[in-house]
N, C-alpha and C positions, 0 to 999 in steps of 0.2 A: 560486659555486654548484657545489656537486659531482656530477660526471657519470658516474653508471655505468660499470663499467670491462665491454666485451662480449667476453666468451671463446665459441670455436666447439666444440660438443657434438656434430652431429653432420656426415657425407661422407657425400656421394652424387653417383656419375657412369655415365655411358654415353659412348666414345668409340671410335675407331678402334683404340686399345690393348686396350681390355678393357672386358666388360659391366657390370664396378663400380669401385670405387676400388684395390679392395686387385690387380686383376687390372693395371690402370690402374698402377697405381705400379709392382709385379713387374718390370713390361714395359717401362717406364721404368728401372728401375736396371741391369736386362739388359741395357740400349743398343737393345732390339729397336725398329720399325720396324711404326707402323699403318698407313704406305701403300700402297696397291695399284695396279695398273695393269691396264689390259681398256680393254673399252667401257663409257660411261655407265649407270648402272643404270637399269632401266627407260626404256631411250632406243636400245637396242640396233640397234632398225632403220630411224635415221634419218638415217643417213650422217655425222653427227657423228665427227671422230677420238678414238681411243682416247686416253686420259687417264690421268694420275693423283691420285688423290684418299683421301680416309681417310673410309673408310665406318665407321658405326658396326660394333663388331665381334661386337657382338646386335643382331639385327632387335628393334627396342623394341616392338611389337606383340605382338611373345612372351611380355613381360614383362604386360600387361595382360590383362583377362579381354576376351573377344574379343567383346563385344559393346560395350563402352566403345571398344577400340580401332576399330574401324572407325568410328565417332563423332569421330575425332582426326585433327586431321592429325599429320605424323611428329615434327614441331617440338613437339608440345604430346607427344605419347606418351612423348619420351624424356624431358623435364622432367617428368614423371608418375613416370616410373620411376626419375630421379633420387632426385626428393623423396622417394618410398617408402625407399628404402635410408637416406638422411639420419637421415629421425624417425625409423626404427627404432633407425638406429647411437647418435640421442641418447637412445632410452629411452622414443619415445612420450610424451613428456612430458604431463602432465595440465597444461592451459593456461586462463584467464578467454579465453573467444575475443575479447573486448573488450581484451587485451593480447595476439593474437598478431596481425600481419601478414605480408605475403606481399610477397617482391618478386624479380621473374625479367623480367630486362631479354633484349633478343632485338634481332638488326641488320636484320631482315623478318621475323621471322613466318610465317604459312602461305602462304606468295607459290609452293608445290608444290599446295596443294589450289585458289589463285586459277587458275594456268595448266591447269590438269585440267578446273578445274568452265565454264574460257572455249573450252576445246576442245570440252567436248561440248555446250554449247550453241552453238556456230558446227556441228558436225557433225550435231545431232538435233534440234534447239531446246529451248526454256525448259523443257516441261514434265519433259524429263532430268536438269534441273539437280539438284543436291541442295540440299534445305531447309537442311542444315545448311552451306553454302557460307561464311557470312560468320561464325560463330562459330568454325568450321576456320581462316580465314584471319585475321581481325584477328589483331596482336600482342599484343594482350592478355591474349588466352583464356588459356596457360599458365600466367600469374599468377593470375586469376581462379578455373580447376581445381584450383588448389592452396589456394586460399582456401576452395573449396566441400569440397573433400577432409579438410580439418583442421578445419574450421569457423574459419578466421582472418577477424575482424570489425576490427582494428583498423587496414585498409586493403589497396589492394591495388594495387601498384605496378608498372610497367613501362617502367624507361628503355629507350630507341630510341638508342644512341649508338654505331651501329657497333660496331667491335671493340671498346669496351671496356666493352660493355654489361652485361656479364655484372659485371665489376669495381664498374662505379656500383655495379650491384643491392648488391652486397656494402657498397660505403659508404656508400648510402641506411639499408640495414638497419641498418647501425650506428650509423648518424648519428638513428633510430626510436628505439632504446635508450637511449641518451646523451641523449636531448631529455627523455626519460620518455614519448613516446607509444606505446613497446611494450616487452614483456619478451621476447619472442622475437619472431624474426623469421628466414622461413623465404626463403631469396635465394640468389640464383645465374643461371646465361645456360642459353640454350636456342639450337641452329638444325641449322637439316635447307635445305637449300639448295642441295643440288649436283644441280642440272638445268643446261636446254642455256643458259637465257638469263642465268644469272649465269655458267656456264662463258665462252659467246660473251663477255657487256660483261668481264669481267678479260680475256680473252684479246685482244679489242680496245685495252684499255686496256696490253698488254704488262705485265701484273702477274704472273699465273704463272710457275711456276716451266717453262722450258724443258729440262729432265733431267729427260721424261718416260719413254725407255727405258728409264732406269734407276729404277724405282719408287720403294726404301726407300730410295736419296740424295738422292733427288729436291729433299727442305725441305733446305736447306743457309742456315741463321743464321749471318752473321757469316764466311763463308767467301768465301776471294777470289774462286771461281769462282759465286759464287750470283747467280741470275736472276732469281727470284720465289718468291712461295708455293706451297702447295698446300692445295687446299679441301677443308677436313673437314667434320665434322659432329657431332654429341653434346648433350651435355649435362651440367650440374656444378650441383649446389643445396650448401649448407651450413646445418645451423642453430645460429642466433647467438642467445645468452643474455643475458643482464645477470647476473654473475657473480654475484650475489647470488640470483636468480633458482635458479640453476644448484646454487650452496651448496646454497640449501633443501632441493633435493628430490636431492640428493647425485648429481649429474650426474657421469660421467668429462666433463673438458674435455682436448681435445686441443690446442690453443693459445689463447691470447690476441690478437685482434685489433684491434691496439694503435694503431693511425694510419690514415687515409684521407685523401689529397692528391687533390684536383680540380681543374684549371684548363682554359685554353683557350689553343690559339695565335692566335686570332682573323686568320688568316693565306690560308690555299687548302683549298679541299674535300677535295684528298685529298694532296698536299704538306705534310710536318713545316715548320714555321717554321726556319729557315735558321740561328739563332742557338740554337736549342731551346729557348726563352725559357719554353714552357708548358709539355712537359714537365717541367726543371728545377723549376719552380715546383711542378708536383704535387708529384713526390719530397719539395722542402723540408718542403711543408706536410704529408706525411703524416710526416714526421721529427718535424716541429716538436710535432703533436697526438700523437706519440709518445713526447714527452719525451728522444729521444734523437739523440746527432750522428751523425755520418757512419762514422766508425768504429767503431761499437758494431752497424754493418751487417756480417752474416757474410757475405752472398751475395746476388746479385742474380737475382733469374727475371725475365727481361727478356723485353721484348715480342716482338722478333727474330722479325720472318718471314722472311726469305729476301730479300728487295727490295734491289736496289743501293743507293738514296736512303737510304732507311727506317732501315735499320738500322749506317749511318754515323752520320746525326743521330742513332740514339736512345745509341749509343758515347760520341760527342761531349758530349753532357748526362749523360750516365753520369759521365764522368769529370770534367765541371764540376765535379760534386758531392760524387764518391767519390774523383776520381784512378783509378788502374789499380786497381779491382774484381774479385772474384771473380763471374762472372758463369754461370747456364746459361741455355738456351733450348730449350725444351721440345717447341715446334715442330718440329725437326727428328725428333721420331720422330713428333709428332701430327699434323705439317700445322695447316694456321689453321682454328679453330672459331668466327671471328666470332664473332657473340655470347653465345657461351659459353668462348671463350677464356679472359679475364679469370677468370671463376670457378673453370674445369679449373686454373688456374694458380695460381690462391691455394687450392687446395685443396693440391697440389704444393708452396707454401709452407709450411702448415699440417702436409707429412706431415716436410719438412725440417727442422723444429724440433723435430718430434715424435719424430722417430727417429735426429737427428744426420746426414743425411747431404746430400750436394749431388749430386744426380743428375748425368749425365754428357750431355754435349751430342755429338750425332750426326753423322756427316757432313762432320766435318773435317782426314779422313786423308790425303785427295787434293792438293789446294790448300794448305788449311795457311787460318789466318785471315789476313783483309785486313789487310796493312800499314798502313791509315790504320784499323785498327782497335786503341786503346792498350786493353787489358782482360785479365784473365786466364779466357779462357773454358777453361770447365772440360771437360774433352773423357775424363775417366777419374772415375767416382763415388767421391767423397773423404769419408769418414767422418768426420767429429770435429761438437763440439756444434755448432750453428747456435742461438745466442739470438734471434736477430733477422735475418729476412729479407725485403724490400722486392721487390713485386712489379707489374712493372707492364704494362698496358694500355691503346694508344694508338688512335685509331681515329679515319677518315676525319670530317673536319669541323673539326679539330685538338682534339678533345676525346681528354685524357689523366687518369688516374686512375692511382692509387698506392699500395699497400695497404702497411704494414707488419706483419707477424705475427711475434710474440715467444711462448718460449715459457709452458707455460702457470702460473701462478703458485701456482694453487689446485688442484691435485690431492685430487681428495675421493672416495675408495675406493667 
């Protein structure tokens, strides 16, 4: 049976680098640095220590008309204003809403407007609360707004998979097209997260990164001296076509979204499997549904937070696969966007193939990379084509996801 081939039409982001894509990627080739350091935003005077974190670098409430926005919590505003940019970038596309769906995966949701709406009802009681409490906080809502926004009827999805929520969303979407239950599909990750009680459990858990005095080196991937992450925030949608779709109505397509590899380590809650047995597996199978082998890979955008563990095992399965890769990690100037990571990431994919180049990774002048790390991480932005780029997204539960983006086949003026 022949299965649609899904190319990507349009980008849309909100991150710690920039208010859109094209500011986003600038800031990225620059080598610049969305981290900051201070006190918690909106936490300022509760004794909490100063941090570093990547804030969005537009208040996404700005971006909306200000009475929907107070209606939102932040998690759903910046996937709003994602999306906006997306459909415009692909053309507004005129859609059967019975063929468009929606899918924007998130790692919690509105878990800022849950801890707000349980403060003032411990501080004033019930009748404070806001009505609109639970449609702010489910994880859903962002997908659901974006379905009510476009009119998308042909579902409305939202994977919960941790970091690489954002990624599913993207291989769900595609995996929509390819089955024939939709012609477009509007996907990508969402999260606003950085308050006191996800700071405290990573900080508990020893996962951040400890070079908080020094802000913009702070996300250090793959470098000998690195600690941990650092927690962002944003947003990434893309909209995916069925090239045929796309043809018709004479779409620019920016790449072809050629493979999606899903597996599990079936392993520890927040421990990679020891052999990288699932990872690995992703990769294959997005290689495999991509028709291509290992060396016809230019470059890898690797998941690479900062974590001592983490980002040895994901090395280790790297080179299972690839041997010594060209590799960057994006991280290091975004800090970790949970559940929109995956997304911000293959859209980073998406502009790699689109424009030839391999962005340069941050953060590793000092130290130098870890000896037990075999890879060629790319540490200076290297221009030449990029056909084919694999990108991945691993996250807490051992679910890992694998995108590959080739470039795009069918340029239609």
């Amino acid at each position: 049976m022949h299965q649609p081939e899904v190319v990507v039409t349009g980008l849309g982001a909100i991150t710690p680098l920039g208010g859109d894509v094209q500011s986003t990627w600038d800031a990225l080739l620059a080598g610049e640095s969305g981290i900051r350091g201070g006190a918690l935003p909106g936490h300022e005077d509760t004794g909490l220590p100063d941090i570093a974190a990547g804030i969005m670098a537009i208040d996404p409430a700005k971006l909306l008309p200000p009475v929907q926005a107070r209606r939102l919590d932040r998690s759903q505003q910046a996937a709003l204003a994602a999306a906006a940019e997306a459909w415009s970038d692909a053309g507004a596309p005129t859609v059967d809403p019975d063929r468009l769906a929606s899918a924007i995966g998130t790692g919690i949701g509105g878990v800022g407007t849950l801890l707000e709406q349980d403060d003032v009802l411990e501080a004033t009681g019930i009748r404070r609360v806001s009505p609109r409490t639970v449609p702010m906080l489910m994880p859903n809502a962002a997908a659901a707004l974006i379905s009510i926004e476009y009119g998308a009827r042909a579902g409305v999805y939202t994977p919960v998979s941790a970091c690489s929520s954002g990624a599913e969303a993207i291989a769900l979407g595609a995996r929509l097209i390819r089955s024939g239950e939709a012609d477009v599909v509007i996907a990508g990750g969402t999260e606003a997260a950085i308050i006191p009680i996800t700071v405290a459990g990573f900080t508990q858990a020893q996962a951040l990164s400890r070079h908080t005095a020094e802000p913009a080196s702070a996300s250090r991937p793959f470098a000998a001296d690195r600690s941990g992450f650092i927690l962002s925030e944003g947003a990434a949608v893309v909209v995916l076509e069925s090239a045929e779709h796309a043809s018709a109505r004479g779409a620019r397509v920016h790449a072809t979204l050629a493979g999606a590899g899903i597996a599990a380590d079936a392993h520890h809650i927040t421990a990679p499997a020891a052999d990288g047995s699932g990872q690995i597996s992703a990769m294959r199978k997005a290689l495999a549904q991509a028709g291509l082998a290992p060396e016809q890979i230019s470059h890898i955008n690797a998941h690479a937070t900062g974590t001592p563990v983490g980002d040895v095992a994901e090395a280790h399965a790297i080179g299972a696969v690839f041997g010594r890769a060209a590799v960057t990690a994006p991280k290091a100037a975004l800090g970790h966007l949970f559940g929109a990571a995956g997304a911000i990431e293959a859209i980073i994919a998406v502009l790699s193939v689109e424009h030839g180049v391999i962005p340069p990774t941050r953060n590793l002048t000092t130290a130098g990379v870890d000896p037990d790390i075999d890879l060629d991480v790319v540490t200076d932005r290297r221009d030449l084509p990029q056909e084919a780029v694999l990108s991945n997204s691993f996250g807490f539960g051992g679910q890992n996801v694998s995108l590959v983006v080739t470039s795009a086949r069918h340029h239609v003026p």
